[in-house]
C-alpha positions as CSV (number, residue, x, y, z in Angstrom):
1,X,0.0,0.0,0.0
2,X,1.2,3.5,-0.9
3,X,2.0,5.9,1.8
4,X,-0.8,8.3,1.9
5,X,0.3,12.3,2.4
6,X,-2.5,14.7,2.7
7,X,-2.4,18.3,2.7
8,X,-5.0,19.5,5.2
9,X,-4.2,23.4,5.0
10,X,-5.4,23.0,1.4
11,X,-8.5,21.1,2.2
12,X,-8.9,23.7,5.4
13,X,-8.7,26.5,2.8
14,X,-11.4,24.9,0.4
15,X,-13.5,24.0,3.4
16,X,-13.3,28.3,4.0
17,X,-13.9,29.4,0.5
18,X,-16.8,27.1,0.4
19,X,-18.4,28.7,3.2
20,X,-17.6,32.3,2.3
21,X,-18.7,31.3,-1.1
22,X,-22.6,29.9,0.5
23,X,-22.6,33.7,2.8
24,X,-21.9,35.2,-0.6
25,X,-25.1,33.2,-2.4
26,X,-27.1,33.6,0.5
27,X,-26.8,37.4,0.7
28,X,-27.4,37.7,-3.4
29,X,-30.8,35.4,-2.5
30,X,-31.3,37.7,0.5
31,X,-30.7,41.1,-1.1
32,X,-32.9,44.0,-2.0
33,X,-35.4,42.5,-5.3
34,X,-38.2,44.9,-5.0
35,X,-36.5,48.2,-7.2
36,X,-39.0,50.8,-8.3
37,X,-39.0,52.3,-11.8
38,X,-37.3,55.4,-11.0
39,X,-34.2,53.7,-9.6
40,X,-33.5,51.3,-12.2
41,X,-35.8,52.2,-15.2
42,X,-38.8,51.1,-16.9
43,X,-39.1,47.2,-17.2
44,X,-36.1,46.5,-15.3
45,X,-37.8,46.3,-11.9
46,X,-39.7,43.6,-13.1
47,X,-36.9,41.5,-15.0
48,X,-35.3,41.9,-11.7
49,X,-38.0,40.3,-9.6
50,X,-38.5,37.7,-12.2
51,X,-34.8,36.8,-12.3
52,X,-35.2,36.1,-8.4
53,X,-38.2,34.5,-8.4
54,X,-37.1,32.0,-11.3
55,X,-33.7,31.6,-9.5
56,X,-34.2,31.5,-5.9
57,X,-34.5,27.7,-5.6
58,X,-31.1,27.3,-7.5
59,X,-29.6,29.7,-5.3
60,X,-30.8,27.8,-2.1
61,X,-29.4,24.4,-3.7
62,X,-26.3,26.1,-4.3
63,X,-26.2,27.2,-0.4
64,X,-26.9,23.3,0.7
65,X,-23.6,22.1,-1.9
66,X,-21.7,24.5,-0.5
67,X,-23.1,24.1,3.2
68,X,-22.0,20.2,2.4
69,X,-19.0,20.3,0.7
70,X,-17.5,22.7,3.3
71,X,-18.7,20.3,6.1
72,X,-16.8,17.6,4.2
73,X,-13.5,19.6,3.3
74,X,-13.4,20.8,6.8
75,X,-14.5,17.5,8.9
76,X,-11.5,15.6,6.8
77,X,-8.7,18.4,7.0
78,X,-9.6,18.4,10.9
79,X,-9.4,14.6,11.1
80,X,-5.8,14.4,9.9
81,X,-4.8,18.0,11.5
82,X,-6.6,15.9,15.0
83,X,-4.1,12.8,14.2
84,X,-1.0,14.7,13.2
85,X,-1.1,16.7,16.2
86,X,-1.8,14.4,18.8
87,X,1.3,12.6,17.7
88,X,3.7,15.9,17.6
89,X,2.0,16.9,21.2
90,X,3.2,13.5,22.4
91,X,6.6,13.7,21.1
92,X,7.0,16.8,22.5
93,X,6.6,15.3,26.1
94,X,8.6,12.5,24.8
95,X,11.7,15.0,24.0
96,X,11.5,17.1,27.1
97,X,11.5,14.4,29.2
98,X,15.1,12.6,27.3
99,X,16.5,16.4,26.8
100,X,15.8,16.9,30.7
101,X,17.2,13.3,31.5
102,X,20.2,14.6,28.9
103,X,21.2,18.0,30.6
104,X,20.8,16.6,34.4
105,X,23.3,14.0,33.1
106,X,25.6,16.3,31.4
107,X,25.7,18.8,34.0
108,X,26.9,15.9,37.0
109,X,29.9,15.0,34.8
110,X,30.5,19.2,34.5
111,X,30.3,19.5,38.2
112,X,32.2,16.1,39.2
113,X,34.7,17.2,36.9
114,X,34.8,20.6,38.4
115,X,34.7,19.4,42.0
116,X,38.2,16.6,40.6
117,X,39.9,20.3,39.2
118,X,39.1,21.5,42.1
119,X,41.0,18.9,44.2
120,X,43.7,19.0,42.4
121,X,42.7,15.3,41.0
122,X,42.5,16.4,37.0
123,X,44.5,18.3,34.8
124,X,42.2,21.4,34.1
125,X,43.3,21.7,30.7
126,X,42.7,18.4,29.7
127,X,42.0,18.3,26.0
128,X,39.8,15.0,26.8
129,X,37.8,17.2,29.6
130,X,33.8,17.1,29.6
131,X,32.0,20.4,27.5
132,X,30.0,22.8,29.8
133,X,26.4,21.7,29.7
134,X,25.4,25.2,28.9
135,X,22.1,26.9,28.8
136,X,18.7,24.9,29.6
137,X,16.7,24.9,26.6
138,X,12.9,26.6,27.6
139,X,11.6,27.4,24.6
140,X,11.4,27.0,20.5
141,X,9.4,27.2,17.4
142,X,9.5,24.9,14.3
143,X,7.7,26.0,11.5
144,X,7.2,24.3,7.8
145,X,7.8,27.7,5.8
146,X,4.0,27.9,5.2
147,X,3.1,29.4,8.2
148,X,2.2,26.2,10.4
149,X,4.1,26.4,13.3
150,X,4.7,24.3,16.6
151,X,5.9,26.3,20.0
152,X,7.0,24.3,22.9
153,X,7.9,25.8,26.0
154,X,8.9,24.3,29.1
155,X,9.8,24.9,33.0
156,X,12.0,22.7,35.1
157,X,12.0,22.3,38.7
158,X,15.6,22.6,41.0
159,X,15.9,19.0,40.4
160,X,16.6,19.8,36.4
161,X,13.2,17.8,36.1
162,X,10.2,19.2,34.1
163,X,7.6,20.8,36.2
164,X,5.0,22.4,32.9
165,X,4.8,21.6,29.4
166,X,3.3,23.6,26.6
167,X,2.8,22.4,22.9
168,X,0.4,24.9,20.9
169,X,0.6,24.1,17.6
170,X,-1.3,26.8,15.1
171,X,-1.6,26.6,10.8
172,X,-1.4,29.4,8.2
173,X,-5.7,28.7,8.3
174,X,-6.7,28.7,11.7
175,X,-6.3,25.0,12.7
176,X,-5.2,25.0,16.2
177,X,-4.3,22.5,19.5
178,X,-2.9,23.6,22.5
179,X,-1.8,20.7,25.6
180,X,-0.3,22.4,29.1
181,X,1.3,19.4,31.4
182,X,1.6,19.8,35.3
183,X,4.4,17.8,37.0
184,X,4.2,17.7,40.4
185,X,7.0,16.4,43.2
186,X,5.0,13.5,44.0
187,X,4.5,12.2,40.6
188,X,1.3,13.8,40.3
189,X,0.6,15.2,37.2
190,X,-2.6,17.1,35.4
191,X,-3.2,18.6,32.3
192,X,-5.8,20.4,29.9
193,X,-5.6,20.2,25.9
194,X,-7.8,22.0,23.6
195,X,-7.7,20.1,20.2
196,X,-8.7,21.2,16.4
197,X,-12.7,20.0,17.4
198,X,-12.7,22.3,20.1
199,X,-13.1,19.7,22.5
200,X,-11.3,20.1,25.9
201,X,-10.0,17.4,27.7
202,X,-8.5,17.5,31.1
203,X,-6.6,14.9,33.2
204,X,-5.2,13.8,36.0
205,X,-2.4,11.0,36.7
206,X,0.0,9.4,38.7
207,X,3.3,9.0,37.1
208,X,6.2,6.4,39.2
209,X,9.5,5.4,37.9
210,X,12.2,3.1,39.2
211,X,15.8,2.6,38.0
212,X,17.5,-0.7,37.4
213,X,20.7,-0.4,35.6
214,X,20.4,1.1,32.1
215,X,16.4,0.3,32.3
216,X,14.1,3.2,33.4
217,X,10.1,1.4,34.1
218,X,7.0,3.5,34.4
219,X,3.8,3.2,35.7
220,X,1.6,6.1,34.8
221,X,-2.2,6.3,35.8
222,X,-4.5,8.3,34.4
223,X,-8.7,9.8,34.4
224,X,-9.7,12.5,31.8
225,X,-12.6,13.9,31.5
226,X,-13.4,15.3,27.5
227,X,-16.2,17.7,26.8
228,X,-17.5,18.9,23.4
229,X,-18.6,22.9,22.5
230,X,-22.1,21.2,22.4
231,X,-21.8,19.8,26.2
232,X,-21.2,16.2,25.7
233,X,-18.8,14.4,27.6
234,X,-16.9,11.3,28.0
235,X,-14.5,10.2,30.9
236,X,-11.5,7.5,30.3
237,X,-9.1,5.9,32.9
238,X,-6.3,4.0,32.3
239,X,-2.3,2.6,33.1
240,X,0.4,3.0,31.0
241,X,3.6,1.0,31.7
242,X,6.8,1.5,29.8
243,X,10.2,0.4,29.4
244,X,13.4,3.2,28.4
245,X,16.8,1.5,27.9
246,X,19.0,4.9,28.9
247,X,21.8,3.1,26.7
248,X,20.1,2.4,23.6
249,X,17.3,5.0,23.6
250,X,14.7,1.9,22.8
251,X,11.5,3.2,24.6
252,X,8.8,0.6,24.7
253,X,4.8,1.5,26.3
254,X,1.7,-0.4,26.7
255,X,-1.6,1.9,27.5
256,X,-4.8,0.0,28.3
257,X,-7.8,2.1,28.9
258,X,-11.5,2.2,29.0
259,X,-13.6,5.0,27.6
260,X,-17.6,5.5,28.2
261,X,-19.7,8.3,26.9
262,X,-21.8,9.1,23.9
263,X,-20.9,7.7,20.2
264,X,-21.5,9.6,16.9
265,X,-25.4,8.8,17.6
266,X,-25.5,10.1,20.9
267,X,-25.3,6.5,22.5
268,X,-24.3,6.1,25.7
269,X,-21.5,3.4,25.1
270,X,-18.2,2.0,26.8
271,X,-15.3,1.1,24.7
272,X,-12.2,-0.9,25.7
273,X,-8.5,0.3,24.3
274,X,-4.7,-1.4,24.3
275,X,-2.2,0.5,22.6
276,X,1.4,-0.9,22.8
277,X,4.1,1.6,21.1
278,X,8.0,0.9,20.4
279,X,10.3,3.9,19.6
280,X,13.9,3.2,18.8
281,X,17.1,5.5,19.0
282,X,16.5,6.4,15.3
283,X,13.0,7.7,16.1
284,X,11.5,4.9,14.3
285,X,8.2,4.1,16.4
286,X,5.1,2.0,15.4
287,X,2.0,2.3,17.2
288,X,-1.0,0.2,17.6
289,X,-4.0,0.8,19.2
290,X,-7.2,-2.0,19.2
291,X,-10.4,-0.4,20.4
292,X,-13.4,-2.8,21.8
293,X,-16.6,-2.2,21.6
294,X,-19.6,-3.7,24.4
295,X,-20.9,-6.1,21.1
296,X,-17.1,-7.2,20.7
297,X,-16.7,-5.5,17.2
298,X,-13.9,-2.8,16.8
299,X,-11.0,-1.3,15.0
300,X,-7.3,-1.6,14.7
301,X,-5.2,1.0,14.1
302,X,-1.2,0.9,13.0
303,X,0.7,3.9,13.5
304,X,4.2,3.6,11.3
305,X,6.2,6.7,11.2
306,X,3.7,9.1,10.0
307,X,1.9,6.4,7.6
308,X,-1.5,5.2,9.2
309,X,-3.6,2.2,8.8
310,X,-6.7,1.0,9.6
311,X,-9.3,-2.2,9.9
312,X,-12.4,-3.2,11.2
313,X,-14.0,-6.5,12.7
314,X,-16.6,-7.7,14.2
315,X,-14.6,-9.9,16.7
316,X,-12.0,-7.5,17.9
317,X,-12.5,-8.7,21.3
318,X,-11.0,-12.1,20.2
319,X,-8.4,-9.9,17.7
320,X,-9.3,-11.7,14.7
321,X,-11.3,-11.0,11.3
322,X,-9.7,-7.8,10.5
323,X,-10.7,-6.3,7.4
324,X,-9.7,-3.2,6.0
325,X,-11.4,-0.3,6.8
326,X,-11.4,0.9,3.2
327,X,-13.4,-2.1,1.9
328,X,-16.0,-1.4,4.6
C-alpha cells in the first residue's frame, strides 16, 4: 500500500472558501429585489424580480452544496490536523523528558569534573575534559515555511526535572491544538488540551518510575474527562507502563484504557482500548491501538512513522477478522 500524504491546510482552505462562497449566495438570495421604476428604469424592476423569483431555488441548492462540501472539506482536514497533532503533542513530552534526562546527566559529569579540578585530582586543561552543559533549553518554534508552526515551551524544577509543558501548535488557516502538562513532586501530574474540534480534555495521573541499571520502568495512571462545544462528555481511565533503555534510547509503552460516553449517535457506550508503542534510537516508532466495543466489534489502528492504517471487525475482542477499513 502506498503511503498516503494529505495536505489539510489545502482542504482547510477549500473548506473556508466554500463557506464564504454559501454567505456570498445567501446574501445575493437575500438582497434587495423589490427596485422601483425610478431607480433602475422602466421594465427592469420587473426583470429583476422575475430573475429572483425563477432563481431563488437554485440559489438555495447552491447554499446546501456549499453548506455540504464545506462540512466535508473541513471535517476531513480536521481529522488528519486531530491525528498529526496528537502525535507531535506526544513527542513533545517525549523530548523534554530525554533532553531533561540529557542536561541533568551532562551537568553531574560538568560539576564532578569541576569538583576533581578542584581537588587537584584532573589536569584542568585536559583536551579530553567534559564540554560545559550550557544553557537549559525553555523554549522553541519549528515552522514548515507555510506558516504552520509548533511552540514548545517548558519549566523545570531545582531537580533539572520538568515541572510544565506547553505544545500549541497553530496553521497558516486557523487549525489550532494547544496541551499544558503539570508535574508535580510526588509524581502527580494534570493537564488540559484544547484540540482542532474544540473539544477540551483534562486529566489527572499518577506518574512512578524506578531505575534498574540502564532500564528506566514506568507506571503512569490516568482519568480525563473530555467535553464537546455542544456539552457532551466522555471520561477515560487507564495505566500506562513502559520500558526506556538509557543506553540504547529503545523506549517501549503499553496503555490500556476504558472509555464511556456518547458515540456519533449520541449513545451512551463504553469502549475498551490497548495501545502498545516501540520507539527506537533512530525515532522509528510504530503504534497500535485496538479499540473494543460492548458487542465485541472494533477497530485496529497501526501507527508507522507518520503512515497510518486502519481495519475493522466484528470480533476485535477475540483480535481476529480484520478487514480493511477501506473495503468497509
Amino acid at each position: 500500500m502506498p503511503d498516503i500524504v494529505v495536505d489539510y491546510e489545502l482542504l482547510n482552505q477549500v473548506a473556508q472558501k466554500a463557506s464564504s462562497l454559501k454567505e456570498q449566495v445567501k446574501q445575493a438570495r437575500e438582497s434587495n429585489q423589490n427596485y422601483t421604476t425610478e431607480q433602475v428604469g422602466g421594465g427592469v424592476s420587473y426583470a429583476i424580480q422575475a430573475y429572483y423569483e425563477v432563481w431563488k431555488g437554485s440559489f438555495k441548492r447552491s447554499e446546501e452544496k456549499l453548506e455540504q462540501l464545506h462540512n466535508l472539506y473541513e471535517g476531513v482536514a480536521r481529522g488528519w490536523a486531530d491525528w498529526d497533532f496528537r502525535l507531535a503533542g506526544e513527542a513533545s513530552k517525549q523530548e523534554a523528558s530525554l533532553a531533561a534526562d540529557l542536561y541533568r546527566t551532562q551537568k553531574e559529569i560538568w560539576d564532578d569534573w569541576q569538583e576533581a579540578v578542584a581537588k587537584g585530582y584532573v589536569d584542568p586543561n585536559d583536551p579530553h575534559a567534559p564540554k560545559p552543559p550550557g544553557e537549559r533549553e525553555s523554549q522553541w518554534t519549528t515552522t514548515d515555511g507555510h506558516g504552520n508552526t509548533t511552540t514548545t515551551t517548558y519549566e523545570y524544577g531545582p531537580d533539572g526535572k520538568p515541572t510544565k509543558i506547553t505544545t500549541t501548535i497553530t496553521t497558516s488557516s486557523g487549525l489550532t491544538s494547544t496541551d499544558t502538562t503539570n508535574y508535580h513532586a510526588d509524581g502527580t501530574y494534570d493537564s488540559t488540551a484544547t484540540d482542532v474540534y474544540g473539544n477540551v480534555t483534562t486529566t489527572t495521573g499518577n506518574s512512578q518510575t524506578t531505575e534498574s541499571g540502564d532500564h528506566k520502568n514506568t507506571t503512569d495512571t490516568f482519568s480525563s474527562t473530555t467535553k464537546t462545544p455542544d456539552g457532551k462528555q466522555s471520561t477515560t481511565t487507564g495505566t500506562t507502563t513502559s520500558d526506556y533503555n538509557s543506553t540504547t534510547g529503545h523506549r517501549d509503552s503499553t496503555t490500556t484504557y476504558t472509555t464511556t460516553g456518547p458515540d456519533d449517535d449520541g449513545k451512551e457506550q463504553t469502549v475498551h482500548g490497548t495501545t502498545t508503542s516501540s520507539l527506537d534510537v533512530n525515532g522509528h516508532e510504530v503504534i497500535e491501538t485496538i479499540e473494543v466495543h460492548e458487542d465485541g466489534s472494533g477497530t485496529r489502528t497501526v501507527e508507522t512513522d507518520g503512515r497510518k492504517e486502519e481495519w475493522t471487525s466484528d470480533h476485535a475482542d477475540q483480535n481476529s477478522g480484520w478487514v480493511p477499513k477501506e473495503d468497509d
